[in-house]
N, C-alpha and C positions, 0 to 999 in steps of 0.2 A: 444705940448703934451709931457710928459712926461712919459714914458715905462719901464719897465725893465721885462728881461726875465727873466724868472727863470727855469734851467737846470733840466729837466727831466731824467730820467733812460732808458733807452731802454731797458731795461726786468725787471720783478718785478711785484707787484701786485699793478699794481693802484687802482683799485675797490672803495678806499676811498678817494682819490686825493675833492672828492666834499666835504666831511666832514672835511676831513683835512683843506681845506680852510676857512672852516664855523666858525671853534674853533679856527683858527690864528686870523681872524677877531675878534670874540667874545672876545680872548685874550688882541686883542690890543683896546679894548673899542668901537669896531662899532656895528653896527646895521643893516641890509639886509633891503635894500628898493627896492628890485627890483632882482630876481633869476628867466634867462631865456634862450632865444638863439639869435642867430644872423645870419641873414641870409647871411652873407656873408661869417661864417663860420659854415658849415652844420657838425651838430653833437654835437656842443660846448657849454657850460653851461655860461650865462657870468650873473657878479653878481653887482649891484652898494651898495655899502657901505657908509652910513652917520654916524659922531660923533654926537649924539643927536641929537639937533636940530640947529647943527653950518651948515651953507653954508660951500658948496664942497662937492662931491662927488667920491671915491675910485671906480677904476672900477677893477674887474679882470674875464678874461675870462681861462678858463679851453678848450683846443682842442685836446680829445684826440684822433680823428683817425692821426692828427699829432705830436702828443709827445708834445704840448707845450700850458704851461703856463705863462700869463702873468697879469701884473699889471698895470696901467694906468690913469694916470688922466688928464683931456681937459685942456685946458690954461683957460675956462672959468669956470672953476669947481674948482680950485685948493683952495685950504686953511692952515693955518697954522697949523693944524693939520694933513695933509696927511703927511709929509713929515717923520715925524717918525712911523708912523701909517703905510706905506709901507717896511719902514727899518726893524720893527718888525713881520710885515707879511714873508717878503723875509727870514727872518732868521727860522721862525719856520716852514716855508714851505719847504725852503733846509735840515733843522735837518730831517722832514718828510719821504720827500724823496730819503736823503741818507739812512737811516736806513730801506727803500724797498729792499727785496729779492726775 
């Protein structure tokens, strides 16, 4: 599996960290097939992401009673499209939330 973190703030207004994600996605040409939780991490928002109708699926889960965000895709999901599709995620997500006060 493939992961990458992406460095939260420890103070600031997260409040839109879910929206913020929704519009880097939408930015980089996905699509929401799935906005939910996981039970192994209680509290947490996690979302799977599809290009059209191409195989693969982008996972990223939001945990904020822990401060962290993350991106993800299975060995069994991956496709030629994730891999910039998470570059461009990561990037508009970090401009995001350095620019939190």
């Amino acid at each position: 599996m493939k992961q990458i973190e992406i460095e939260v703030p420890a103070t600031g207004n997260l409040t839109d960290v879910d929206e913020a994600i929704e519009q880097a996605a939408e930015a980089a040409g996905l699509r929401t097939t799935l906005r939910g939780g996981l039970t192994e991490y209680p509290g947490a928002t996690h979302w799977h992401f599809k290009h059209g109708s191409e195989s693969g699926a982008l996972e990223i889960t939001w945990w904020p009673r822990e401060m962290r965000l993350w991106l993800s895709v299975h060995d069994n999901r991956d496709a030629h499209w994730i891999e910039p599709a998470m570059r461009g995620i990561q990037q508009a997500l970090n401009a995001h939330l350095r620019a939190i006060k």
